[in-house]
The first five atom37 places (N, CA, C, CB, O) and aatype in JSON, in Angstrom:
{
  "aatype": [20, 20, 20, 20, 20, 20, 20, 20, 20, 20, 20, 20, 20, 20, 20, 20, 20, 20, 20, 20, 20, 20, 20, 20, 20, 20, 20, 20, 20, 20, 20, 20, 20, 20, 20, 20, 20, 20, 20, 20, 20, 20, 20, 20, 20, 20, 20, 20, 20, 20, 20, 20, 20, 20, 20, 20, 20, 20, 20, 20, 20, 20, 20, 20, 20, 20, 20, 20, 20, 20, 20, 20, 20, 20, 20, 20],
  "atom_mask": [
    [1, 1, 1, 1, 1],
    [1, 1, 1, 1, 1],
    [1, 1, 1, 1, 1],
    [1, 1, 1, 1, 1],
    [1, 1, 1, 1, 1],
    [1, 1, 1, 1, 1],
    [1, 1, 1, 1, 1],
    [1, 1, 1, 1, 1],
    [1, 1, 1, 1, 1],
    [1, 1, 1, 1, 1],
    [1, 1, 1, 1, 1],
    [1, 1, 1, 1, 1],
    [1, 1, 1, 1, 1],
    [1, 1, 1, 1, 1],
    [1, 1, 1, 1, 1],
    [1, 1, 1, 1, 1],
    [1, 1, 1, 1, 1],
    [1, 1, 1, 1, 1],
    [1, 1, 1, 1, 1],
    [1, 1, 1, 1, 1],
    [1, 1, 1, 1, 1],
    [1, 1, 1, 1, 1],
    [1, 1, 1, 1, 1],
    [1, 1, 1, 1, 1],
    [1, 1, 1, 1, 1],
    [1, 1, 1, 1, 1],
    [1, 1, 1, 1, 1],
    [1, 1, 1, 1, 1],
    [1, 1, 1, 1, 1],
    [1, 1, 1, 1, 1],
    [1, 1, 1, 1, 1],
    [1, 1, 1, 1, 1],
    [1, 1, 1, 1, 1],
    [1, 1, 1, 1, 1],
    [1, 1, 1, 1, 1],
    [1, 1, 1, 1, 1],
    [1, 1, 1, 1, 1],
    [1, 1, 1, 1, 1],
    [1, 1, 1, 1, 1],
    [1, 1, 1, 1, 1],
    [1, 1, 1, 1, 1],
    [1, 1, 1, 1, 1],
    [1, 1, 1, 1, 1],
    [1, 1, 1, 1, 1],
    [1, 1, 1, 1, 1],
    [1, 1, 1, 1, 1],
    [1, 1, 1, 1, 1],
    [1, 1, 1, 1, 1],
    [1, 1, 1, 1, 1],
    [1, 1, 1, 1, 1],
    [1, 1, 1, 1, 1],
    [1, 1, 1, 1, 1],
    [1, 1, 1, 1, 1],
    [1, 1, 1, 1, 1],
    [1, 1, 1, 1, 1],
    [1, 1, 1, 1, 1],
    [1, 1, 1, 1, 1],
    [1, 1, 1, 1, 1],
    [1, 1, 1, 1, 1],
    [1, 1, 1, 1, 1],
    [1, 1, 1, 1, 1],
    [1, 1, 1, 1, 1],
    [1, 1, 1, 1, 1],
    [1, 1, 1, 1, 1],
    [1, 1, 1, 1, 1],
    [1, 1, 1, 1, 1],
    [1, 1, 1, 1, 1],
    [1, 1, 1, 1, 1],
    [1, 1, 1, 1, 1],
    [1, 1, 1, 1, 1],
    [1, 1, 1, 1, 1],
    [1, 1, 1, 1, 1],
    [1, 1, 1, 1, 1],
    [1, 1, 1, 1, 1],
    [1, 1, 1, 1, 1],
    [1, 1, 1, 1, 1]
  ],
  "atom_positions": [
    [[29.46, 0.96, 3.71], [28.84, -0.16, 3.05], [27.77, -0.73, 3.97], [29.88, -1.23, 2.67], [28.09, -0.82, 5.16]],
    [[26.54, -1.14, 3.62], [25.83, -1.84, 4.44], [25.85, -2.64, 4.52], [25.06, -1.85, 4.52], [26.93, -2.93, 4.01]],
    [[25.27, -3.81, 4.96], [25.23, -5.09, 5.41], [23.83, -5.61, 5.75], [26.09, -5.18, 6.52], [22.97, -5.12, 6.49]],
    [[23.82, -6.84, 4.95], [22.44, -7.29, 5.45], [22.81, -9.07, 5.53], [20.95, -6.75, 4.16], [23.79, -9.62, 5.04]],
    [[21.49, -9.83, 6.45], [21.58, -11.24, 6.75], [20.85, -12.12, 6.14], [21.37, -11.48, 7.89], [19.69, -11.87, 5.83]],
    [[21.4, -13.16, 5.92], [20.92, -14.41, 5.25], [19.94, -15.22, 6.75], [22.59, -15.48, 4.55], [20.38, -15.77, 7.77]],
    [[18.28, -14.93, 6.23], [17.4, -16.12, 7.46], [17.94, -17.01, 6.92], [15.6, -16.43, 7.63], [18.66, -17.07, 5.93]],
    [[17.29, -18.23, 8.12], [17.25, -19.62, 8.34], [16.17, -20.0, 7.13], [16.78, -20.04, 9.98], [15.89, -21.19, 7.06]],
    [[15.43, -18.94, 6.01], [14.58, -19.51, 5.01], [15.18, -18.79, 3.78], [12.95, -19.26, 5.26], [14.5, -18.86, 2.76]],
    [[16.66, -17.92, 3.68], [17.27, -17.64, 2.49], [16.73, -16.7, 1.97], [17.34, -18.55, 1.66], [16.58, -16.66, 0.75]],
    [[16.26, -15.59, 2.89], [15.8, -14.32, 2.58], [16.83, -13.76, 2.97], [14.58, -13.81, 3.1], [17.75, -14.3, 3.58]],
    [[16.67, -11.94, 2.45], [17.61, -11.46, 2.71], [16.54, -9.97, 3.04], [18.87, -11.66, 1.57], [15.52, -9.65, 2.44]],
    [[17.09, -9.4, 3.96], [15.91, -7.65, 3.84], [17.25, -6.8, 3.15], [15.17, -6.54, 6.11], [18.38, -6.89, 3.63]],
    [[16.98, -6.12, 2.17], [17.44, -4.71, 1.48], [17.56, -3.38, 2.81], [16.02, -4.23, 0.13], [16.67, -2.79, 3.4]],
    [[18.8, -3.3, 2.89], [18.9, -1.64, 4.28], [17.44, -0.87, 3.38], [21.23, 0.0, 4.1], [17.19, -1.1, 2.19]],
    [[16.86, -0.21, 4.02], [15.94, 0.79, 4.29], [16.59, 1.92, 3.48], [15.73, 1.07, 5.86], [16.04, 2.48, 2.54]],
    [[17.67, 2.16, 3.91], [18.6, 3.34, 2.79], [18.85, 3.29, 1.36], [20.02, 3.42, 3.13], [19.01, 4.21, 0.56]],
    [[18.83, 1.69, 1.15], [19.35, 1.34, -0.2], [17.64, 1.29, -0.65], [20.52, -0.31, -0.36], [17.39, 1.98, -1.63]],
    [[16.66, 0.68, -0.15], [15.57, 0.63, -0.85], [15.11, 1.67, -1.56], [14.76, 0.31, -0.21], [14.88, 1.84, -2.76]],
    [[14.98, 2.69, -0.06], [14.88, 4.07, -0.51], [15.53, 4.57, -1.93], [15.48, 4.84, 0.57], [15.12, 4.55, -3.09]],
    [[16.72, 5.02, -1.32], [17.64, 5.38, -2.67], [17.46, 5.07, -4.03], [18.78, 4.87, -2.58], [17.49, 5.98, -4.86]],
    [[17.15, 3.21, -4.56], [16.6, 3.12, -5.68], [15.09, 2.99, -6.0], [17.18, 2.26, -6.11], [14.72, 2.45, -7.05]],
    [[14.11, 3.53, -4.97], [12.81, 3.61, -5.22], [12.25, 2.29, -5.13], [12.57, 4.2, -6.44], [11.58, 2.1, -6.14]],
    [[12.22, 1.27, -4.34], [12.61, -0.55, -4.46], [10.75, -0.2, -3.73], [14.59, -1.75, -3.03], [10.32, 0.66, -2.95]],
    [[10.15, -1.26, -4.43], [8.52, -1.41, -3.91], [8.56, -2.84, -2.88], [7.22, -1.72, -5.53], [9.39, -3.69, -2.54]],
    [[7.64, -2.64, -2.71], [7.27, -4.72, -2.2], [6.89, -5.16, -3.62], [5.42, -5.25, -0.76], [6.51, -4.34, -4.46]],
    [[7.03, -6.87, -3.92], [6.53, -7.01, -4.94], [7.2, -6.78, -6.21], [5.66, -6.45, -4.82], [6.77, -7.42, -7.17]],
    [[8.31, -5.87, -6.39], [9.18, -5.45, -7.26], [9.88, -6.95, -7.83], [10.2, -4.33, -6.5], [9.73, -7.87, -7.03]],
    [[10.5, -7.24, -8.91], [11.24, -8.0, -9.67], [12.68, -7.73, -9.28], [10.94, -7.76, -11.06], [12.94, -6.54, -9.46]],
    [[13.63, -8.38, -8.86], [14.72, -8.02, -8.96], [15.25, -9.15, -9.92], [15.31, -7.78, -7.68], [14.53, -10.13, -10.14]],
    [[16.55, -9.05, -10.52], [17.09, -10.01, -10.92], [18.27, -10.1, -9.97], [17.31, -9.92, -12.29], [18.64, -9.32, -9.09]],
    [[18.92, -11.67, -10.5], [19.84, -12.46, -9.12], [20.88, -12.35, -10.5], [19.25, -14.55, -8.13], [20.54, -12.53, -11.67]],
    [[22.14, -12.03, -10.05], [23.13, -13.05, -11.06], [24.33, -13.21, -10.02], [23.76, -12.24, -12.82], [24.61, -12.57, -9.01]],
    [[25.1, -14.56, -10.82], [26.24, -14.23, -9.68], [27.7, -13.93, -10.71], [26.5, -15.86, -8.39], [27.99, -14.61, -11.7]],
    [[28.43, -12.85, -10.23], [29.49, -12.22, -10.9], [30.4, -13.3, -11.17], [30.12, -11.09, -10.12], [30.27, -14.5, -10.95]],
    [[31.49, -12.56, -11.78], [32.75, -14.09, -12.16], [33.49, -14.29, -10.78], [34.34, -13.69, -13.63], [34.04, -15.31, -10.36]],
    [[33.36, -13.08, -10.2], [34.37, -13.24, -8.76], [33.52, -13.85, -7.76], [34.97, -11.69, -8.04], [34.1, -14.31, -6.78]],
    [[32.12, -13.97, -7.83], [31.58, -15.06, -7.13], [30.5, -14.23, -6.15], [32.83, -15.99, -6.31], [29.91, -14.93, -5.33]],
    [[30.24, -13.02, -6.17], [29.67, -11.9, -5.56], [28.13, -12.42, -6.41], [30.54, -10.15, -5.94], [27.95, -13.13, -7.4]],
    [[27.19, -11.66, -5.46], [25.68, -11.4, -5.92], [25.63, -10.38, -5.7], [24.53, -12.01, -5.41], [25.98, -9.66, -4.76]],
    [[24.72, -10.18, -7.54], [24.28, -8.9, -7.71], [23.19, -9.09, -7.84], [24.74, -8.15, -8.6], [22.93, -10.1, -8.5]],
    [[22.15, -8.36, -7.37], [20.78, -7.73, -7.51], [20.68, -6.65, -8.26], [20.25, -7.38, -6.37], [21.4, -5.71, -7.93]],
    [[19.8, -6.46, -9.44], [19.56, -5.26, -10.14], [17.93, -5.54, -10.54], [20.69, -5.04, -11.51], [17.31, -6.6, -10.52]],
    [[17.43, -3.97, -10.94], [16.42, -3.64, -11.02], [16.12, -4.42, -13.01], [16.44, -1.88, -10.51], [17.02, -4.66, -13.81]],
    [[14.71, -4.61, -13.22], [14.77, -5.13, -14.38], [15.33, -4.38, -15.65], [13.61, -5.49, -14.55], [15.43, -3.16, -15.81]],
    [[15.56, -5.06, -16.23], [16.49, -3.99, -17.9], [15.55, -2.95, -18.42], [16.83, -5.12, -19.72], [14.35, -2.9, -18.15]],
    [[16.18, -2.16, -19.17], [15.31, -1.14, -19.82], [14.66, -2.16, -20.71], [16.09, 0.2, -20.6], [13.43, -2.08, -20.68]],
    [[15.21, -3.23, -21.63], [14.38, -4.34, -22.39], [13.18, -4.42, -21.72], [15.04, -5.79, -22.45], [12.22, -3.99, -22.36]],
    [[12.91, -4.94, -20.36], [11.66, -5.47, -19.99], [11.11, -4.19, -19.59], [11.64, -6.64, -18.9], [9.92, -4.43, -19.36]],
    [[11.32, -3.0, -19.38], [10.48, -1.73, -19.22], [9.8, -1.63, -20.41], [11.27, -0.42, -18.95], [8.61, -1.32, -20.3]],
    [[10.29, -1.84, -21.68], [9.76, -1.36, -23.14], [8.91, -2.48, -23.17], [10.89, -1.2, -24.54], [7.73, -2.16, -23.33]],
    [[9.13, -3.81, -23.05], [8.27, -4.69, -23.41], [6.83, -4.57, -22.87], [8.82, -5.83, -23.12], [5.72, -4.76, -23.37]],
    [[7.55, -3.94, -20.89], [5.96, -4.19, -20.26], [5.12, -2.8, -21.3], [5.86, -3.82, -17.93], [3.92, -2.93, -21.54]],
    [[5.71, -1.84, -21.7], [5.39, -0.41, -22.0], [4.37, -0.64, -23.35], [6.93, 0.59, -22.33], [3.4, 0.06, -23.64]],
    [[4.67, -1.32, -23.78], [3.63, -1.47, -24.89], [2.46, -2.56, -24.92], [4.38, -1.7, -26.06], [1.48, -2.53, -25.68]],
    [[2.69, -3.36, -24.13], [1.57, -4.47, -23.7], [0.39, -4.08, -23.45], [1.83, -5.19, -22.58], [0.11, -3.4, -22.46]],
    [[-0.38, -4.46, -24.26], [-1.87, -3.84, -24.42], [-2.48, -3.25, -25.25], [-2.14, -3.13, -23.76], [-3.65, -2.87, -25.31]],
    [[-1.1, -3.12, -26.33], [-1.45, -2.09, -27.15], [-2.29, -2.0, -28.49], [-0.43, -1.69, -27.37], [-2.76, -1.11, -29.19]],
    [[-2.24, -3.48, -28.47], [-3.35, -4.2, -29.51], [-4.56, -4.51, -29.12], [-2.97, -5.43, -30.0], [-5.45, -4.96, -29.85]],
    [[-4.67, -4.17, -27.34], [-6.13, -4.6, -26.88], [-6.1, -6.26, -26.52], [-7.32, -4.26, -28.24], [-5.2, -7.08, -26.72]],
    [[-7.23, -6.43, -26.0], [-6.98, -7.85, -25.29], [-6.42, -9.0, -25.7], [-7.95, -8.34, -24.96], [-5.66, -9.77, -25.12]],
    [[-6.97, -9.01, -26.91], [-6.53, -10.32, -27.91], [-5.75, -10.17, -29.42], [-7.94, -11.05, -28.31], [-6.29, -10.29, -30.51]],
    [[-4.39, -9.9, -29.17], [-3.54, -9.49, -29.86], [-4.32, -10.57, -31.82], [-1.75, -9.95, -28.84], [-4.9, -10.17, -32.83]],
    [[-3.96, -11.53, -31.46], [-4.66, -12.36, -32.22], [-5.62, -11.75, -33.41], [-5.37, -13.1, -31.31], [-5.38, -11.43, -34.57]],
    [[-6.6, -11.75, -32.75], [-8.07, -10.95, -33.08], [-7.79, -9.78, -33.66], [-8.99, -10.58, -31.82], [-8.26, -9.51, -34.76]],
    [[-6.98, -8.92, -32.97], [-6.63, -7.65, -33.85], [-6.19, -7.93, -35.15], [-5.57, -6.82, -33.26], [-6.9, -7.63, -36.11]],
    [[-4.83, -8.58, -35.34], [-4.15, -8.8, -36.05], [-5.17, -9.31, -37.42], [-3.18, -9.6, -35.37], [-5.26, -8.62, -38.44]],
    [[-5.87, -10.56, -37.25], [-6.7, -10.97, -38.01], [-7.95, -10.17, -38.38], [-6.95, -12.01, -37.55], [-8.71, -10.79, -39.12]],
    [[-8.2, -9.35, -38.17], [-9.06, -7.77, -38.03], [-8.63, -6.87, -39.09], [-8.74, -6.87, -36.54], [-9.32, -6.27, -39.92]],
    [[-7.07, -6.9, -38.87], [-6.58, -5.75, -39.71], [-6.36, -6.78, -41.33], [-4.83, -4.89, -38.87], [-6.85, -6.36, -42.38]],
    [[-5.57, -8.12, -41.28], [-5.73, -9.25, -42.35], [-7.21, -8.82, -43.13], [-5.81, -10.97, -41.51], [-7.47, -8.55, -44.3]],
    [[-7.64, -8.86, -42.49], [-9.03, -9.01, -43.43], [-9.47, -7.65, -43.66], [-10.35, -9.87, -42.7], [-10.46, -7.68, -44.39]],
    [[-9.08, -6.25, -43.28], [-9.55, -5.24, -44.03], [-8.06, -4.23, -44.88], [-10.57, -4.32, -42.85], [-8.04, -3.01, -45.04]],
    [[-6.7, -5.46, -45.39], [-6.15, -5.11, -46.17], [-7.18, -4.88, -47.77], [-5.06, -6.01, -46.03], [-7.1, -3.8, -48.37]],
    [[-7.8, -5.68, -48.13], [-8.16, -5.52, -49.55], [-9.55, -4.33, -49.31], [-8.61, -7.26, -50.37], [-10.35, -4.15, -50.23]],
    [[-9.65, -3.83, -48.38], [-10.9, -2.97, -48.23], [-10.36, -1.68, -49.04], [-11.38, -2.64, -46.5], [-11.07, -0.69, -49.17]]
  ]
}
């Protein structure tokens, strides 16, 4: 098991092994929860927010604008 330390500013560094292992970036999202037994877990974001980021964009800049684009060439 590894082990890592709580700074004096409530950071924590991830072992080098474990980063590795799950592919962990700088900058990455983790989520915090704390279990019923009182443990913290860190996990990588849900497949939910993979799909969400995965299609973002897909209307082009101004989702809006599209939408009202396509409204107005239903009766075409």
């Amino acid at each position: 098991m590894k082990t890592a330390t709580l700074s004096s500013k409530y950071q924590v560094v991830i072992p080098k092994q474990v980063r590795e292992g799950l592919n962990l970036r700088p900058g990455q999202k983790l989520r915090v929860t704390k279990t019923k037994d009182g443990a913290i877990r860190l996990s990588t974001k849900s497949s939910l927010d993979k799909f969400v980021g995965s299609v973002q964009g897909i209307w082009g800049e101004d989702p809006v604008a599209y939408i009202r684009e396509q409204r107005d060439n239903w009766d075409d």
